[in-house]
C-alpha positions as CSV (number, residue, x, y, z in Angstrom):
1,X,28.5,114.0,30.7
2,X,25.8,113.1,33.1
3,X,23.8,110.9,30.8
4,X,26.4,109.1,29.1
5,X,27.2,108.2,32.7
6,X,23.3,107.4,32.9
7,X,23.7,104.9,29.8
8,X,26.5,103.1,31.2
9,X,25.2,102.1,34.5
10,X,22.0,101.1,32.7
11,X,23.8,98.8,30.7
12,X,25.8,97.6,33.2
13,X,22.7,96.7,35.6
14,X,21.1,94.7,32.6
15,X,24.2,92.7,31.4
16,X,23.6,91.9,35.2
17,X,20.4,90.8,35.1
18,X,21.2,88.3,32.2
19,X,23.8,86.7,34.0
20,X,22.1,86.3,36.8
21,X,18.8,84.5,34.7
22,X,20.9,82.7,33.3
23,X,23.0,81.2,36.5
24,X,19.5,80.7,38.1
25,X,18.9,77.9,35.0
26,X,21.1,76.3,35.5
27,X,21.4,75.6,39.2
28,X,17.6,74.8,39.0
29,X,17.2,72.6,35.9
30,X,13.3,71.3,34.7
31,X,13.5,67.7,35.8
32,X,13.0,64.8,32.8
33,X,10.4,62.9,32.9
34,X,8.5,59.9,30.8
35,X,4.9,58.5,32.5
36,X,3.2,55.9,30.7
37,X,-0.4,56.0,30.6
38,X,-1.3,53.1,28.9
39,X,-2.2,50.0,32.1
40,X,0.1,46.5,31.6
41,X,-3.4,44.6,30.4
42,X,-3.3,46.8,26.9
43,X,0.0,45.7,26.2
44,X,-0.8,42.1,24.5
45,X,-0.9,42.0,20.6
46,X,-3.2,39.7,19.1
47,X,-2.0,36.5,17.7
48,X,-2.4,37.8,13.9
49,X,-0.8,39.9,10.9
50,X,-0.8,43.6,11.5
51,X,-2.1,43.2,15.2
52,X,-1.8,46.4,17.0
53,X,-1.9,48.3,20.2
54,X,-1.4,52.0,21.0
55,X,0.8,53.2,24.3
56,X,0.0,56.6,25.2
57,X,2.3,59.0,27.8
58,X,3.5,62.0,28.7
59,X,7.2,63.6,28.8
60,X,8.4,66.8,29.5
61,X,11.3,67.2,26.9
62,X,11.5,65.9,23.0
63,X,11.6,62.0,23.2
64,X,12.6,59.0,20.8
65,X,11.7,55.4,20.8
66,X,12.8,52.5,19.9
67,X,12.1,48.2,20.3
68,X,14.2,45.0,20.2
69,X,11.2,42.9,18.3
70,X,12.1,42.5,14.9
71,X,8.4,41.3,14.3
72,X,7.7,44.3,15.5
73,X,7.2,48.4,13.7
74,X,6.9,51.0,15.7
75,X,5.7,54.8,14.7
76,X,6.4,57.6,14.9
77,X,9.6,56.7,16.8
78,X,10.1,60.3,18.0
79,X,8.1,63.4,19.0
80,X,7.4,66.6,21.2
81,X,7.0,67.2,24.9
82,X,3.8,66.7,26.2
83,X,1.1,64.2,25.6
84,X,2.0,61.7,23.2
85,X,1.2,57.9,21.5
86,X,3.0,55.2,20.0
87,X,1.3,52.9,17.7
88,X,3.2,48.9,17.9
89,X,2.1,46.7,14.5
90,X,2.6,42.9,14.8
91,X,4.8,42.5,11.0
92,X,3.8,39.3,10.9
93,X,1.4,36.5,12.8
94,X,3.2,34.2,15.8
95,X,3.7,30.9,14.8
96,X,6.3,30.1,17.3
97,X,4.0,28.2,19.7
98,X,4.9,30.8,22.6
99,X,4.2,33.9,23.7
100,X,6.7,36.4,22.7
101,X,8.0,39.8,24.3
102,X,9.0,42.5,22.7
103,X,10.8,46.3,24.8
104,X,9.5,49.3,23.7
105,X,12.6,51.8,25.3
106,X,11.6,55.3,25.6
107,X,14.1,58.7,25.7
108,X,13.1,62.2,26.9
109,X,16.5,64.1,27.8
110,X,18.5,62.2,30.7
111,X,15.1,59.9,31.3
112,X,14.0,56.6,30.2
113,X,11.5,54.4,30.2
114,X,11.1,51.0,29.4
115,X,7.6,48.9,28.3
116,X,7.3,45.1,28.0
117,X,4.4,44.5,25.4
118,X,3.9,41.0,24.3
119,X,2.3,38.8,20.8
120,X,-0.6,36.0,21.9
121,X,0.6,32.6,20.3
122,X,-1.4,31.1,17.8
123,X,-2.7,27.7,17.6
124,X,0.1,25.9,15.0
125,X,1.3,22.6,13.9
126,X,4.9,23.6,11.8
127,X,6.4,21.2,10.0
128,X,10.3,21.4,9.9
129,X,10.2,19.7,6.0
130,X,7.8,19.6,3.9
131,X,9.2,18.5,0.2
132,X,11.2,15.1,-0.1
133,X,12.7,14.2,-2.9
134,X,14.0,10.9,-2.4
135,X,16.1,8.2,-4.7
136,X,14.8,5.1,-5.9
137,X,16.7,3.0,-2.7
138,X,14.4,1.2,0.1
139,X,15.1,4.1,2.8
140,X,13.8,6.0,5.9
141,X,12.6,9.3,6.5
142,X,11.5,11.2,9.2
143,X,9.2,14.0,9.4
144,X,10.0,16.5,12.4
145,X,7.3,18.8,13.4
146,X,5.7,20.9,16.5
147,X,2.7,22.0,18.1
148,X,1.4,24.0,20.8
149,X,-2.3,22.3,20.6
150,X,-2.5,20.4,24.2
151,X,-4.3,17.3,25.0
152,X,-4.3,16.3,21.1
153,X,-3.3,13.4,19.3
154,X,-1.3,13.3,16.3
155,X,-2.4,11.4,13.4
156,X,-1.1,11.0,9.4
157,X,-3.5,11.6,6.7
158,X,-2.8,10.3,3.3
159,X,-4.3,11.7,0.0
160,X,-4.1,7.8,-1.3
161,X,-3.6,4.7,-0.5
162,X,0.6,4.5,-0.6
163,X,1.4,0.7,0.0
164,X,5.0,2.1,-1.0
165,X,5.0,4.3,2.8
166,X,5.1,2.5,6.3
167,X,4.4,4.8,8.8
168,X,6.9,4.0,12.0
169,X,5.7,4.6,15.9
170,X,6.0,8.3,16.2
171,X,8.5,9.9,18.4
172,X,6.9,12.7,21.0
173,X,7.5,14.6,24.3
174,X,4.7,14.7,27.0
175,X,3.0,17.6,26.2
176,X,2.9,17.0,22.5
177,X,5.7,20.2,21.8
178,X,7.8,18.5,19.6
179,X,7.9,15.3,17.7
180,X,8.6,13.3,15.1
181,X,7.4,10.5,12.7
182,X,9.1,8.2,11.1
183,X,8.4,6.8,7.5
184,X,9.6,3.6,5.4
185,X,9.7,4.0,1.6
186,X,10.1,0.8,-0.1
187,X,12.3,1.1,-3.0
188,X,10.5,1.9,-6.5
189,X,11.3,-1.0,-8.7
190,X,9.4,0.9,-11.9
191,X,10.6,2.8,-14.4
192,X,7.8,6.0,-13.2
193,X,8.4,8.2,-10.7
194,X,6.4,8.4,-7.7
195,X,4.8,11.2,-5.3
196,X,3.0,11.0,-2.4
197,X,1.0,14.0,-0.4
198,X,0.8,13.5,3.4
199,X,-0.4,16.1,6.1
200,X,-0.2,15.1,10.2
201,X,-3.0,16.4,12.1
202,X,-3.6,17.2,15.7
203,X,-7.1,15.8,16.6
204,X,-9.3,15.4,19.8
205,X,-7.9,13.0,22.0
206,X,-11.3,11.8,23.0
207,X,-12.6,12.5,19.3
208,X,-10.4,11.8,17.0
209,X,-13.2,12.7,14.4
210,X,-12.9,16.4,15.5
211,X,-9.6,17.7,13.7
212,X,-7.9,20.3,16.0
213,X,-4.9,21.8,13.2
214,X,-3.9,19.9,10.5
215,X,-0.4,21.0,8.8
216,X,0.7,22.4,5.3
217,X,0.9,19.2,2.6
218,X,4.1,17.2,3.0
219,X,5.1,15.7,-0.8
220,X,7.1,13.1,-1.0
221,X,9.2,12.2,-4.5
222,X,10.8,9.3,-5.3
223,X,12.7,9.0,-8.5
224,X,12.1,6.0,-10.7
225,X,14.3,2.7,-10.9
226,X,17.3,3.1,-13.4
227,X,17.5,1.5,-16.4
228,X,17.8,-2.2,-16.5
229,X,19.6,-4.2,-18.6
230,X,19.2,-8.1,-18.8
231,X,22.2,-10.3,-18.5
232,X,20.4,-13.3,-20.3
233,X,18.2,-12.7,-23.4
234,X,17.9,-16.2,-24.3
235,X,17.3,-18.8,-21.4
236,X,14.2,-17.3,-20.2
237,X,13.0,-16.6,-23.5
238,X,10.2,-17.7,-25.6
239,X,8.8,-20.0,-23.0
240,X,5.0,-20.6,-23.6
241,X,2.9,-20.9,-20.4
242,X,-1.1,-21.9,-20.9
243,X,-3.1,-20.5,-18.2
244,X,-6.5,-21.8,-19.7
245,X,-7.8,-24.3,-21.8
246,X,-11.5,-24.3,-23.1
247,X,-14.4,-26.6,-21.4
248,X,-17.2,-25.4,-24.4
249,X,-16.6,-25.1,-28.0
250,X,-13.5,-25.3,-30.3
251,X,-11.3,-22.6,-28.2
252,X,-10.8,-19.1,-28.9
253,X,-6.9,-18.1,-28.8
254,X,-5.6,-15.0,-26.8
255,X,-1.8,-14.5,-26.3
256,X,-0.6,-12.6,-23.6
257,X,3.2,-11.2,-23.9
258,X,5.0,-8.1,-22.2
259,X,7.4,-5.4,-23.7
260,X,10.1,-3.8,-21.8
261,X,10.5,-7.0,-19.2
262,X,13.8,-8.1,-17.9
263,X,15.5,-11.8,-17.5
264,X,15.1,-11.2,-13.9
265,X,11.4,-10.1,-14.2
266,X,10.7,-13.5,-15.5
267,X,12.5,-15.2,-13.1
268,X,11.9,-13.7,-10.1
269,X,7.7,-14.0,-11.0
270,X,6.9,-10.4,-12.0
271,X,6.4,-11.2,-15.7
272,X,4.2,-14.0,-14.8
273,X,2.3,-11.7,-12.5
274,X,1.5,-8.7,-15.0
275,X,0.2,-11.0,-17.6
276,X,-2.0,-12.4,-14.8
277,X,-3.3,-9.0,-14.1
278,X,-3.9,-8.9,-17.9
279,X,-5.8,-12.0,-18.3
280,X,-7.9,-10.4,-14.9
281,X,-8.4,-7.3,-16.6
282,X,-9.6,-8.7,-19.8
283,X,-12.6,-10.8,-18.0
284,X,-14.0,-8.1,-15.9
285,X,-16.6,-6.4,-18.4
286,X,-19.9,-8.7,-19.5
287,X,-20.5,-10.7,-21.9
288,X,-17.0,-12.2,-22.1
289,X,-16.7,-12.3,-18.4
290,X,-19.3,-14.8,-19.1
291,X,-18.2,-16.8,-22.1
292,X,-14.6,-17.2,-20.7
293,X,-14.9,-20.7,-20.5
294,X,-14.5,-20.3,-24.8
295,X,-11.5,-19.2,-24.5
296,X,-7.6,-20.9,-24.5
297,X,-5.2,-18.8,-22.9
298,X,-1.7,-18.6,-23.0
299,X,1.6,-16.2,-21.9
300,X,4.7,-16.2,-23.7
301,X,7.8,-15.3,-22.0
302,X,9.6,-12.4,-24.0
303,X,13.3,-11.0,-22.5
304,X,14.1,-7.3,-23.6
305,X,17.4,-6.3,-23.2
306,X,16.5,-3.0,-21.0
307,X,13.1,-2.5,-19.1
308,X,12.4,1.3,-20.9
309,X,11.3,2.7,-23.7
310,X,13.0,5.4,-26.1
311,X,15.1,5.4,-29.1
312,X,17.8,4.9,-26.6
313,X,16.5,2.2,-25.1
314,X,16.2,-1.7,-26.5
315,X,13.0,-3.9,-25.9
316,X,12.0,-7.0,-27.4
317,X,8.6,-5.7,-29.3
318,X,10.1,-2.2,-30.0
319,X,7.3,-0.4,-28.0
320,X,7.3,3.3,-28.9
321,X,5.1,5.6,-27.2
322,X,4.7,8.8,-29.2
323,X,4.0,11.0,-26.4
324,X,3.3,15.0,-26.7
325,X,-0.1,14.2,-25.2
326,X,-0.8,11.4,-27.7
327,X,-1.8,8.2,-26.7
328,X,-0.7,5.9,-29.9
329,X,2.0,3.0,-29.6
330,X,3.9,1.6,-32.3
331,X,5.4,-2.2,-32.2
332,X,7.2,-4.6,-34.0
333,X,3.6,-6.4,-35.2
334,X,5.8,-9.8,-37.2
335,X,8.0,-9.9,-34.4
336,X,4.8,-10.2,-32.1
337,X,3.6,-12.8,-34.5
338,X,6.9,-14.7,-34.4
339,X,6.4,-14.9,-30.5
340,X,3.1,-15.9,-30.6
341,X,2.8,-18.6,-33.1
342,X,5.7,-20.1,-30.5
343,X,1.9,-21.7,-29.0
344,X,1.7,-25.2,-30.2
345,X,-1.5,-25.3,-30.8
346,X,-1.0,-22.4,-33.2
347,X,2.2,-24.2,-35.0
348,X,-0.3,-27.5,-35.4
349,X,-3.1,-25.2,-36.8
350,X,-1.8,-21.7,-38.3
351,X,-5.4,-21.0,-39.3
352,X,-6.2,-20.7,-36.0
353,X,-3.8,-18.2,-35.9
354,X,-6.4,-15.7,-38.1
355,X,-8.5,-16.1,-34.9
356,X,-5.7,-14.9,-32.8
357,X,-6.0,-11.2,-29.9
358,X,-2.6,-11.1,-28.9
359,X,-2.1,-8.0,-26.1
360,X,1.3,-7.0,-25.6
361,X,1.4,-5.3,-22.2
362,X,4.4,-2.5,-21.8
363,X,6.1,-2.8,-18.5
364,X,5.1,1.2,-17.4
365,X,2.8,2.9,-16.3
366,X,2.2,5.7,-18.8
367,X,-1.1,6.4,-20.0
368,X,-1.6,5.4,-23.4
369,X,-2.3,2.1,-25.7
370,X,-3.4,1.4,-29.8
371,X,-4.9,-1.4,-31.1
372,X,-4.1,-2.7,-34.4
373,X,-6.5,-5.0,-36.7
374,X,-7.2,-5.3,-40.4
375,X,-4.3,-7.8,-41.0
376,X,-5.2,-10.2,-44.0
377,X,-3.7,-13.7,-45.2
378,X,-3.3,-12.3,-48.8
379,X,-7.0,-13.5,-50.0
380,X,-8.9,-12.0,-47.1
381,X,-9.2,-10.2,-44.1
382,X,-8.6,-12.3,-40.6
383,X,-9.9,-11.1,-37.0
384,X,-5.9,-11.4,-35.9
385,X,-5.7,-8.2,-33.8
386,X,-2.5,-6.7,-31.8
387,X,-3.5,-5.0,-28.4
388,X,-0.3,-2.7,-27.0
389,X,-1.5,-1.4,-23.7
390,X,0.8,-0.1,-20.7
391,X,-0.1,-1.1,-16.9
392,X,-1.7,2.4,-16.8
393,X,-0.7,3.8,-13.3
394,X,0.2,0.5,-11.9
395,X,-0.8,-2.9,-12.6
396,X,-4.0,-2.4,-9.4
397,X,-5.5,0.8,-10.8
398,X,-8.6,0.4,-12.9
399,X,-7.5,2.5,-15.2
400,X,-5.1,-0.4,-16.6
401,X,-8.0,-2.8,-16.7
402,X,-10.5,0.2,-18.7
403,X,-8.0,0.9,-21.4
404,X,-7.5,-3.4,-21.7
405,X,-11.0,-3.6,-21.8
406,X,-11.5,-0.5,-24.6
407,X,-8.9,-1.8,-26.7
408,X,-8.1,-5.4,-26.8
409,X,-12.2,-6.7,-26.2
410,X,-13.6,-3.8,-27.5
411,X,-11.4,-2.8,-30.9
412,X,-9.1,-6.2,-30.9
413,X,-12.0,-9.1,-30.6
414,X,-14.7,-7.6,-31.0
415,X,-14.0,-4.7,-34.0
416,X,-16.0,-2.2,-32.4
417,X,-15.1,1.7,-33.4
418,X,-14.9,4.1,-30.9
419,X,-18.3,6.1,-29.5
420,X,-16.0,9.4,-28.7
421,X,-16.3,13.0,-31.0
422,X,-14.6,16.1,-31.2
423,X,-16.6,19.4,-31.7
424,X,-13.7,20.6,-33.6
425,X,-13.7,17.8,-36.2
426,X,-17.2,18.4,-37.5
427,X,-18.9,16.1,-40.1
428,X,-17.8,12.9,-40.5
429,X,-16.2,12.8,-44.3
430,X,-18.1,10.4,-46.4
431,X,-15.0,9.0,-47.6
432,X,-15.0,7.2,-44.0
433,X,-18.5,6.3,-43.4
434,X,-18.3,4.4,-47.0
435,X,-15.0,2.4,-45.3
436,X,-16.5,2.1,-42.1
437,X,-19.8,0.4,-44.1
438,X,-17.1,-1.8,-45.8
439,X,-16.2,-3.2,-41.9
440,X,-19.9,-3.6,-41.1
441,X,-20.5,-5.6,-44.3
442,X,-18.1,-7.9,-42.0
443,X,-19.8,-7.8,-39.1
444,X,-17.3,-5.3,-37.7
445,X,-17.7,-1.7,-36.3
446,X,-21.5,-2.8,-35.1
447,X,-21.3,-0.1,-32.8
448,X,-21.8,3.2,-35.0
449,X,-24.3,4.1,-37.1
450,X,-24.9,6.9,-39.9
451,X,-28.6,7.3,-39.4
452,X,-30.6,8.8,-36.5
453,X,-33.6,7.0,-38.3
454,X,-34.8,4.6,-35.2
455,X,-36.4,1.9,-37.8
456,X,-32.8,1.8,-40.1
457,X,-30.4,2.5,-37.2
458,X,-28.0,-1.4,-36.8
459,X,-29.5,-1.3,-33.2
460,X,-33.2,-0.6,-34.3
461,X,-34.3,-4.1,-32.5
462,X,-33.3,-3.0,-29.6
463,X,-35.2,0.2,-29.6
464,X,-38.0,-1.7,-30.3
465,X,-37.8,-4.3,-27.5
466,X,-39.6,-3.3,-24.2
467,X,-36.5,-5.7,-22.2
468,X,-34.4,-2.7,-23.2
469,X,-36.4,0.2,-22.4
470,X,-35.4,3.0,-19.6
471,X,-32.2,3.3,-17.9
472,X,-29.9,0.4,-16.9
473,X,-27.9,-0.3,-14.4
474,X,-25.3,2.5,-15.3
475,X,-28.2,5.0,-15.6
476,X,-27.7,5.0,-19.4
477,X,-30.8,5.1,-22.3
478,X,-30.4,3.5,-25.3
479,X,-31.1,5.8,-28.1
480,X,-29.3,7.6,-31.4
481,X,-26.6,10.0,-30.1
482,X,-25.2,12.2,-32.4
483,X,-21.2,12.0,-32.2
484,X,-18.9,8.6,-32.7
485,X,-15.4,7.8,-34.7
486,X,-14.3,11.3,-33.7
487,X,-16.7,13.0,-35.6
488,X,-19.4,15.3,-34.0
489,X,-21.9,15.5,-36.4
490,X,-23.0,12.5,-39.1
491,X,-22.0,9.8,-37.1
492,X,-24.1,7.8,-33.8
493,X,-23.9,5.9,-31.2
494,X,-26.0,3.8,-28.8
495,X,-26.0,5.7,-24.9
496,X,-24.5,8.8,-24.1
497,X,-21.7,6.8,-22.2
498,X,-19.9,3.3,-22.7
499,X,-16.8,1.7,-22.4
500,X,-16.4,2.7,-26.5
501,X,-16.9,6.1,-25.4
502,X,-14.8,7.3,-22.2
503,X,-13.8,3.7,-21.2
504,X,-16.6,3.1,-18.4
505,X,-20.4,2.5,-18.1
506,X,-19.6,-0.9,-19.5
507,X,-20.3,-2.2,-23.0
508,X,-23.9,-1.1,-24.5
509,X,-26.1,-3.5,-25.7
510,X,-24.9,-3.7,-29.6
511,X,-21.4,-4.2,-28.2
512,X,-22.4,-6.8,-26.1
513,X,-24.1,-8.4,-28.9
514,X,-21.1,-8.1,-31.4
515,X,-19.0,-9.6,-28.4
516,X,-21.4,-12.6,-28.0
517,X,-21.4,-13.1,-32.2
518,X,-18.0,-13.1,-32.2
519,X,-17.1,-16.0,-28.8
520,X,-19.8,-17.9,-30.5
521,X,-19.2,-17.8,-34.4
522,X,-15.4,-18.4,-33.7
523,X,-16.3,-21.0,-31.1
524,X,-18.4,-22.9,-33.2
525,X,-17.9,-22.1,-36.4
526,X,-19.9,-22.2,-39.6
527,X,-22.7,-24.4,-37.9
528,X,-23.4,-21.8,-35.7
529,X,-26.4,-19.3,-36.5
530,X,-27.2,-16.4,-34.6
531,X,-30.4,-16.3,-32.6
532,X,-31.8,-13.0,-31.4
533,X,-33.8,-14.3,-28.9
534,X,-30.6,-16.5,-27.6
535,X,-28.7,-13.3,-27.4
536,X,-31.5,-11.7,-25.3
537,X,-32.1,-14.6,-23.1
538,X,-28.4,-14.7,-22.1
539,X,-27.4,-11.3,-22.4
540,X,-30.2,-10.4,-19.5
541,X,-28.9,-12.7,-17.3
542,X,-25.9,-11.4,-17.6
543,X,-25.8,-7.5,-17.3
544,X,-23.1,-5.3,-16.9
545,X,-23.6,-4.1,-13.3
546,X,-21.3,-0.7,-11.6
547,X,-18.4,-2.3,-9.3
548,X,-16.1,-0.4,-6.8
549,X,-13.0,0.5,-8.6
550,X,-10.0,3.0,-7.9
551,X,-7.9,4.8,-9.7
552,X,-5.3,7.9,-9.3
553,X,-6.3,9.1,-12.8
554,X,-8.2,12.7,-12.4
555,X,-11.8,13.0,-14.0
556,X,-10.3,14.3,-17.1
557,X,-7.8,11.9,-17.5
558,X,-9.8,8.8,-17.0
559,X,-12.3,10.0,-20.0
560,X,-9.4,11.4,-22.1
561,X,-10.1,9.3,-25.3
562,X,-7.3,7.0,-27.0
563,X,-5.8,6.8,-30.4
564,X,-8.0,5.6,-32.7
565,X,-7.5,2.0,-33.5
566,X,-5.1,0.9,-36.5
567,X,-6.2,-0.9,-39.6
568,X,-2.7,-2.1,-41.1
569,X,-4.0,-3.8,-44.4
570,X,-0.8,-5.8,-43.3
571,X,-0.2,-9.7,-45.2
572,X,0.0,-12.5,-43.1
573,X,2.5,-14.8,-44.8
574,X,4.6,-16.8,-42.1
575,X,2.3,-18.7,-40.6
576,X,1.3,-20.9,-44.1
């Protein structure tokens, strides 16, 4: 009885005890507590993507974390008591111009602690806009940007020359924060679309050479003109202008007349002005630059109902451009015939008519052109030749005057065969060196060659002449290069380069002389008789020499070769 009384007090005196532990906890609680360790000068994130900075501390109960930056990752965002860190990530780099802050809040029980950390700004220049696509309309636009850089001036780079853009004063605060600048876009009269590529940078106010930040690309789009239609085909119509009559020999006829041109173009001077261009074009490359004065040179007005071309479209020569990456255009060849022989001169002499280069020029700018020749009067074969060529990326770009040059001088006047080959087309079929032979018989294709042997070769005198030894002025040789008329092998031409070839370098001396034999025997007739040494003596007086010229065509588009020209085997008849 004694020890279960024992038991019981024993368990009375530690059920005690436990209560007693336990009341002592609670009236004396361990006190929360969060210190940070890390100092306020480790609390700056770089500038950049996936900066970073560590915050170390202490606390005496479990703890959670947390931040307000949403360009901001935390981790981990809970942990232990004791010693602990917190690793902050920038998500992304500051482009906002400013500083930013970011709160790092810290829990541990009833504590908490709060850290400002920051993000360095980086240098920027942000563009609010930076694609435009704009409608054909005369309008203005204005391109809103901003920029932390101080003491800078803000300048517009172009890519090209834009005559189409005016840039307006430009709009700025004080310290260069925010801005804007405005542009004038003329409207775009032409049936192509236009782009331009801007950028605004911030440069040294004191050098404006030194570029400070210069801003993503800004592209600007403007959509073509819509289709026009003329109201009057007829009273602007047919109207013959001459621009040049001949001072030396019997005069040389070349017609100049325009495809896809509207009533108004005519009247309000643009026709006018593109065959102009033409005429330019056509006397830039030696020798004819030099034997213009041979020449009688006339425009004739021609109205198309609409100013584009496509089978839904209506123009007066019935342009078609084949497209798909080919360069070939088709035309109404009798109805440029009819047009042409509209030239008095031609109506009082039709056999001067056999003489005849008309070049049709296509109001757009698409790159392509074909030449067509082999047209005969039902006995023979006649030098009449039709030149279709487009105002290649505008009617001031070179390339417009290289592709006149190529196929109106080169293949219309003169009857010269192309210089360009195409590995993939191999040997040259013998089929068309015996019809190519049947042209140089004429005098034609002078040019190309079937030989590499330097005494039989049709340019072997000038191999042999010292006057045309080493380079000239385009760096070229005259030699035997293998590759002409599209063929890689079996066929030659004169230099590695010409305007037969990749339309530039000029003509190469057996051009030039087939250009001078042809002003000259048309000129004058049967009574003239070549003279080698006359050729020489005026062709070296007169060399092609490299001039400045632009063009927005890339590298490979400016040698991308043409269609081959067009032998039609097509009957003269109207004009007897």
């Amino acid at each position: 009885m004694k020890s279960m009384k024992n038991k019981i007090l024993f368990f009375l005196l530690l059920l005690g005890s436990v209560f007693l532990t336990a009341c002592s906890d609670e009236d004396n609680p361990t006190q929360s507590e969060i210190k940070i360790i890390t100092t306020e000068e480790q609390l700056i994130l770089d500038s950049k993507t996936n900066a970073r900075i560590t915050i170390d501390f202490t606390s005496t109960h479990d703890w959670k974390a947390s931040t307000d930056a949403s360009w901001a990752v935390i981790t981990p965002t809970s942990g232990k008591a004791g010693t602990a860190s917190i690793g902050i990530l920038a998500k992304e780099e500051n482009r906002t111009g400013e500083v930013r802050t970011g709160l790092l809040t810290l829990s541990c029980g009833e504590a908490t602690a709060q850290v400002t950390f920051t993000q360095a700004a980086m240098d920027v220049l942000n563009i609010e806009q930076t694609v435009y696509d704009l409608s054909a309309d005369e309008q203005e636009i204005s391109i809103k940007f901003a920029t932390n850089i101080q003491n800078g001036k803000i300048t517009l780079k172009a890519e090209d020359n834009y005559s189409w853009i005016t840039p307006k004063e430009n709009t700025l605060t004080r310290a260069i924060q925010e801005g804007e600048i405005t542009l004038k876009i003329q409207a775009n009269e032409r049936r192509v679309a236009r782009n331009a590529k801007l950028k605004i940078q911030v440069v040294n106010i004191n050098d404006e050479n030194q570029i400070l930040m210069e801003s993503a690309t800004i592209n600007i789009n403007q959509k073509e003109a819509p289709v026009g239609t003329s109201s009057d085909l007829t009273t602007q119509d047919k109207k013959v202008i001459l621009i040049q009559e001949h001072t030396e020999g019997n005069g040389i006829p070349l017609i100049f007349l325009g495809d896809g041109f509207l009533d108004t173009d005519i009247s309000n001077g643009y026709y006018r002005q593109a065959m102009e261009k033409g005429i330019e074009n056509f006397f830039t490359e030696e020798p004819i630059k030099s034997l213009r004065s041979y020449f009688d040179i006339w425009m004739v007005t021609a109205v198309s109902l609409n100013n584009a071309f496509g089978n839904q479209f209506n123009t007066k020569f019935s342009c078609r451009l084949e497209g798909g990456g080919s360069t070939l255009i088709e035309g109404n060849h009798s109805k440029v015939q009819e047009y042409a022989m509209e030239v008095p001169t031609l109506k009082e002499n039709p056999e001067l008519f056999n003489e005849a280069t008309c070049i049709v020029i296509l109001n757009t700018e698409e790159y392509a052109g074909t030449c067509y020749f082999g047209f005969n009067d039902g006995v023979k074969t006649i030098n009449l030749a039709i030149g279709y060529c487009p105002m290649i990326y505008g009617m001031e770009d070179d390339m417009f005057r290289r592709v006149l040059c190529h196929e109106c001088i080169g293949h219309g006047f003169s009857k010269l065969m192309d210089e360009y080959s195409y590995q993939e087309m191999g040997r040259i079929p013998t089929s068309e060196i015996t019809d190519t032979q049947k042209m140089q018989e004429m005098g034609w294709a002078a040019n190309v060659d079937f030989t590499n042997d330097r005494n039989a070769v049709l340019w072997s005198k000038f191999l042999k002449d010292s006057r045309y030894q080493g380079k000239d002025n385009y760096g070229e040789t005259l030699g035997i290069y293998e590759g002409a008329c599209t063929y890689w092998s079996g066929a030659y031409r004169p230099t590695t380069e010409s305007m037969m070839r990749s339309n530039m370098h000029g003509f190469n001396a057996p051009s030039r002389e087939a250009i001078y034999k042809r002003v000259m025997s048309t000129a004058y007739g049967k009574e003239w008789e070549y003279n080698y040494e006359e050729f020489v003596a005026f062709d070296q007086a007169h060399l092609p020499m490299p001039t400045e010229a632009t063009t927005r065509a890339t590298y490979k588009e400016a040698t991308r070769p043409f269609s081959l020209p067009v032998f039609t085997n097509m009957t003269i008849r109207f004009a007897y």
